[in-house]
N, CA and C atoms as a LAMMPS dump frame, in Angstrom:
ITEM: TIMESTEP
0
ITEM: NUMBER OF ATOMS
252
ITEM: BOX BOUNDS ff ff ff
-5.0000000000000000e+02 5.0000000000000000e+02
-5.0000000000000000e+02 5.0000000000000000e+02
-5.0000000000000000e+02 5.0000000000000000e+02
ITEM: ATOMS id mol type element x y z
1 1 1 N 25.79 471.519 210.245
2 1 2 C 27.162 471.068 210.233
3 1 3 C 27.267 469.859 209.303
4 2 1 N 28.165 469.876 208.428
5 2 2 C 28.202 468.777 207.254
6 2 3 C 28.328 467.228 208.223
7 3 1 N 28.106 466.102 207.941
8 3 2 C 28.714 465.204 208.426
9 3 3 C 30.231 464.15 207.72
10 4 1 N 30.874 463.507 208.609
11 4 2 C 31.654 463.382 207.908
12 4 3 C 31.497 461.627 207.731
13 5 1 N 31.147 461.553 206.434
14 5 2 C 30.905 460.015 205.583
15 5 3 C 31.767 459.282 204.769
16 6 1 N 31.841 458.179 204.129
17 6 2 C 32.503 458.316 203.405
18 6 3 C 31.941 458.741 201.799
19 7 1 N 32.446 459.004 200.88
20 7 2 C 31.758 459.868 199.855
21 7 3 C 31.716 458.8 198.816
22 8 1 N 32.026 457.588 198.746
23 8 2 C 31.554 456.078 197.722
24 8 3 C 32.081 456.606 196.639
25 9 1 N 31.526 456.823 195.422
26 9 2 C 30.963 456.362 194.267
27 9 3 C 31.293 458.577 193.8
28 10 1 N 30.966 458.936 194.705
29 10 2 C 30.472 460.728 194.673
30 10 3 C 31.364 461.007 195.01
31 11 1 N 32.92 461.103 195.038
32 11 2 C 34.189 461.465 194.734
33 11 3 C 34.351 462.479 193.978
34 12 1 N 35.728 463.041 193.927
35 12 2 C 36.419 463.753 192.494
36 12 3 C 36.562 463.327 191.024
37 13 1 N 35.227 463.802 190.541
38 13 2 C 35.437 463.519 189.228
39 13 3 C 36.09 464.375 188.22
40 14 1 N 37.028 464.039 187.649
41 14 2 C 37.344 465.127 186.159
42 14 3 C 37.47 464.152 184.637
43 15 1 N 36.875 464.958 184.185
44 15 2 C 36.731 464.668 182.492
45 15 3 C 37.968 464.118 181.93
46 16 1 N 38.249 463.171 180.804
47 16 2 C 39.21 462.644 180.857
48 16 3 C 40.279 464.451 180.221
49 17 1 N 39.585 465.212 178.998
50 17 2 C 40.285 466.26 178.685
51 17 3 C 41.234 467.144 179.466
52 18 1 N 40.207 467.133 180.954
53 18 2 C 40.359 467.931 182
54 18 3 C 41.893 467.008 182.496
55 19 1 N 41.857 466.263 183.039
56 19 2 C 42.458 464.811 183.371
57 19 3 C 44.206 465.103 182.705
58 20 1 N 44.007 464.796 181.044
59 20 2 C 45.154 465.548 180.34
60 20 3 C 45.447 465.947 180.463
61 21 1 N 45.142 467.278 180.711
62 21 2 C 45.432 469.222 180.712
63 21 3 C 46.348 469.043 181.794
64 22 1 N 45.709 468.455 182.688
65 22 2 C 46.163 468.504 184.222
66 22 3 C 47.398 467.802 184.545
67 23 1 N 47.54 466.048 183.36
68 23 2 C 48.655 465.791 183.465
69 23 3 C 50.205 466.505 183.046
70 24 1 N 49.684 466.748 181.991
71 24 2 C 50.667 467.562 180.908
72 24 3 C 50.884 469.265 181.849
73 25 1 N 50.376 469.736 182.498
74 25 2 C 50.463 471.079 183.037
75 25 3 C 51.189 470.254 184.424
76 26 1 N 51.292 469.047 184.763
77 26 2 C 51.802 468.732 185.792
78 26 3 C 53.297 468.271 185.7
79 27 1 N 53.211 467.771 184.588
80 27 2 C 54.58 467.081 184.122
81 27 3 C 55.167 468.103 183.505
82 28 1 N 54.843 469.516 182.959
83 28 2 C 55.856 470.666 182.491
84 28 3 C 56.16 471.297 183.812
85 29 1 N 55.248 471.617 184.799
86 29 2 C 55.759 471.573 185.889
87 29 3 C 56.813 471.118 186.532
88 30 1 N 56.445 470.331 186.852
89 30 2 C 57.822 469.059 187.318
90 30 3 C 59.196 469.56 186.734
91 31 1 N 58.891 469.437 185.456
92 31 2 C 60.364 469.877 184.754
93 31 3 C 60.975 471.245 185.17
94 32 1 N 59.957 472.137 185.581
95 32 2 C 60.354 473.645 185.576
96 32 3 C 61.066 473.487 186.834
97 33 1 N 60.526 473.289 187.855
98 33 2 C 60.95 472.975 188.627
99 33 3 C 61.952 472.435 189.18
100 34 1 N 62.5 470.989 188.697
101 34 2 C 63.555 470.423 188.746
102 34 3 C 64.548 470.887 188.047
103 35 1 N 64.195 471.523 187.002
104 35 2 C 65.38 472.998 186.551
105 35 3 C 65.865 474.187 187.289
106 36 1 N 64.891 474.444 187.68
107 36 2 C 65.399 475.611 189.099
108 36 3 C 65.979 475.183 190.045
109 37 1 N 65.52 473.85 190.797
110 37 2 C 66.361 473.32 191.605
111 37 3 C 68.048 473.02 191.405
112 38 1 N 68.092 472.537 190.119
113 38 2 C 69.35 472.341 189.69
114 38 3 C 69.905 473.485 189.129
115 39 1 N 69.73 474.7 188.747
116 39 2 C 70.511 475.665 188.91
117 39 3 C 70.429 476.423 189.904
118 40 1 N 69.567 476.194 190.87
119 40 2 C 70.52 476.644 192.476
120 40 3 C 71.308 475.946 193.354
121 41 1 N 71.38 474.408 193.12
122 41 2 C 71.889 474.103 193.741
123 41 3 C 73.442 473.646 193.172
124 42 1 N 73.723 474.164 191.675
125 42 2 C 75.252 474.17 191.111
126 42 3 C 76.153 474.887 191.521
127 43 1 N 75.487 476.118 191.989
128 43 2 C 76.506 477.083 192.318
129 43 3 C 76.958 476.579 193.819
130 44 1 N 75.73 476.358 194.72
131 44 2 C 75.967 475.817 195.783
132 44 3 C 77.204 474.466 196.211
133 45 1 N 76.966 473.788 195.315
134 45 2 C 77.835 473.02 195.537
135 45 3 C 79.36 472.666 194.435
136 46 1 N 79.55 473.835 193.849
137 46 2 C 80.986 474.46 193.422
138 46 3 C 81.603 474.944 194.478
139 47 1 N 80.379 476.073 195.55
140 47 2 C 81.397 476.552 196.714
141 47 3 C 81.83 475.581 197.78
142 48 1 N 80.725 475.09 197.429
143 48 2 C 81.265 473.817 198.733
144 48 3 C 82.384 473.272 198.378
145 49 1 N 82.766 473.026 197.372
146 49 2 C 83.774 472.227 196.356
147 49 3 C 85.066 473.256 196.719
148 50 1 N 85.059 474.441 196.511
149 50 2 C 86.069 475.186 196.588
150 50 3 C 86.332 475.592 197.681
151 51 1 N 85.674 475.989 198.735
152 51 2 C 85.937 475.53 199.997
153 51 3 C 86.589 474.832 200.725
154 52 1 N 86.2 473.494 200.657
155 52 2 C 87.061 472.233 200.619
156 52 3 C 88.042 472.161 199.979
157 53 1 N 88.249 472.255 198.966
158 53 2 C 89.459 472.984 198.175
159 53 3 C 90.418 473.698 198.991
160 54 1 N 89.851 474.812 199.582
161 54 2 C 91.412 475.775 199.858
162 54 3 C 91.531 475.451 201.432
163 55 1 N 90.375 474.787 201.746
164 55 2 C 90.817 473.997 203.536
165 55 3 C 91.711 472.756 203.331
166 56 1 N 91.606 471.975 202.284
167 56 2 C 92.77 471.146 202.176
168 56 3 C 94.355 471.437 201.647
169 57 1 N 94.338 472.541 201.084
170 57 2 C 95.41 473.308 200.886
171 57 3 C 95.94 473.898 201.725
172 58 1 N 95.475 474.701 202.276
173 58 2 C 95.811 475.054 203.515
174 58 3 C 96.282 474.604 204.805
175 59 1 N 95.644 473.169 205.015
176 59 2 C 96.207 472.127 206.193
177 59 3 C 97.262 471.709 205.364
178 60 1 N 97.688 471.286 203.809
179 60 2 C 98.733 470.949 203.22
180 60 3 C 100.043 471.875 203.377
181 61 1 N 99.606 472.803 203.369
182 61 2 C 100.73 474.351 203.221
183 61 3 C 101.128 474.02 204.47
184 62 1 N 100.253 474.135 205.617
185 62 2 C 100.39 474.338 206.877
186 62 3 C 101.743 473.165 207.247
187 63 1 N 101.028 471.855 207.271
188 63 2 C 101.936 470.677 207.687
189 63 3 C 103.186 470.668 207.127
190 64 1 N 103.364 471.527 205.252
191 64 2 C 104.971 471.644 204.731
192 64 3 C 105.664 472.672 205.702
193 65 1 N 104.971 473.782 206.233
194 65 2 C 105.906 475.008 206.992
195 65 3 C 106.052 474.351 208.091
196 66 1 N 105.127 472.95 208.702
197 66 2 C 105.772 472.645 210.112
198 66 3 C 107.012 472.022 210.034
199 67 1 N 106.644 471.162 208.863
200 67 2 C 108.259 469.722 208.782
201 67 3 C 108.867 471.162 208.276
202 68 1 N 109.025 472.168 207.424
203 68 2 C 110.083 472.946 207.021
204 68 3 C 110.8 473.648 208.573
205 69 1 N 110.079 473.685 209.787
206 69 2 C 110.595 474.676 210.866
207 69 3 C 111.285 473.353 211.209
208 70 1 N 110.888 472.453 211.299
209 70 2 C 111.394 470.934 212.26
210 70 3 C 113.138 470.495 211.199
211 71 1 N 113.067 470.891 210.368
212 71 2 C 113.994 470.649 208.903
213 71 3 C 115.4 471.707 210.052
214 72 1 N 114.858 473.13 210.001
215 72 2 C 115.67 474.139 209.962
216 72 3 C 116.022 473.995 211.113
217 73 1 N 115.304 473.338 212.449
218 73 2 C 115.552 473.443 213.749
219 73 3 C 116.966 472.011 213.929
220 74 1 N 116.453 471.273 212.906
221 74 2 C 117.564 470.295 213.05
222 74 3 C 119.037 470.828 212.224
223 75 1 N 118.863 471.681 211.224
224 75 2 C 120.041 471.968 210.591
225 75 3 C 120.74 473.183 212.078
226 76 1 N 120.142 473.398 212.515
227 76 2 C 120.742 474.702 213.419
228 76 3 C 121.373 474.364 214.683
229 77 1 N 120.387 472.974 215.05
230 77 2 C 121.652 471.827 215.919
231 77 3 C 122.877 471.407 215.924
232 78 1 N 122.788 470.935 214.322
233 78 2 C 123.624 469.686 213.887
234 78 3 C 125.023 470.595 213.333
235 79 1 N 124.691 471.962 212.851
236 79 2 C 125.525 472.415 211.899
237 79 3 C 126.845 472.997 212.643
238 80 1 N 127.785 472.798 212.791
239 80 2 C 129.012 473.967 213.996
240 80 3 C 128.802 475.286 213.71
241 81 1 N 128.098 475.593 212.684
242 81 2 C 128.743 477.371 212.904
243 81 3 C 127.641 477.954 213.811
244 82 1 N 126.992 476.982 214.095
245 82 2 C 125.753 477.691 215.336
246 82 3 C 125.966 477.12 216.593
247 83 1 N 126.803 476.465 216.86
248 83 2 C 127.094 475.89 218.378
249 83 3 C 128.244 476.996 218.972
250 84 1 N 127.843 476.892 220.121
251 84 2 C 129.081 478.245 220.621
252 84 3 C 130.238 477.456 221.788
């Protein structure tokens, strides 16, 4: 069974070439990546956008047809040709 030490000096070594490769394959990475992320998450948050969009329109529409019934309910009071 291995024991567990600490490993000093006898660590992970890589060559500085190796080292490079690894940065540069890490950092095109990165980029690929953070490109994919950002074109999935554009579309995502257009719908969210438009969403919100037609829910605030909609409570807008809504609240004009209430004052419009509250409008008509007062003209149908006030007016004589509807009183009997």
């Amino acid at each position: 069974m291995p024991s567990l030490r600490p490993l000093g000096n006898r660590g992970l070594t890589v060559r500085p070439l190796a080292a490079s490769a690894l940065l540069v394959c890490t950092a095109v990475g990165a980029l690929v990546v953070i490109g994919f992320t950002t074109l999935a998450l554009v579309p995502l948050v257009l719908g969210v956008g438009l969403v919100a969009a037609w829910l605030m329109a909609l409570a807008l529409l809504s609240w004009a047809g209430i004052e419009g019934m509250a409008a008509l309910e007062r003209w149908f009071e006030n007016d004589p040709r509807f009183q009997r």
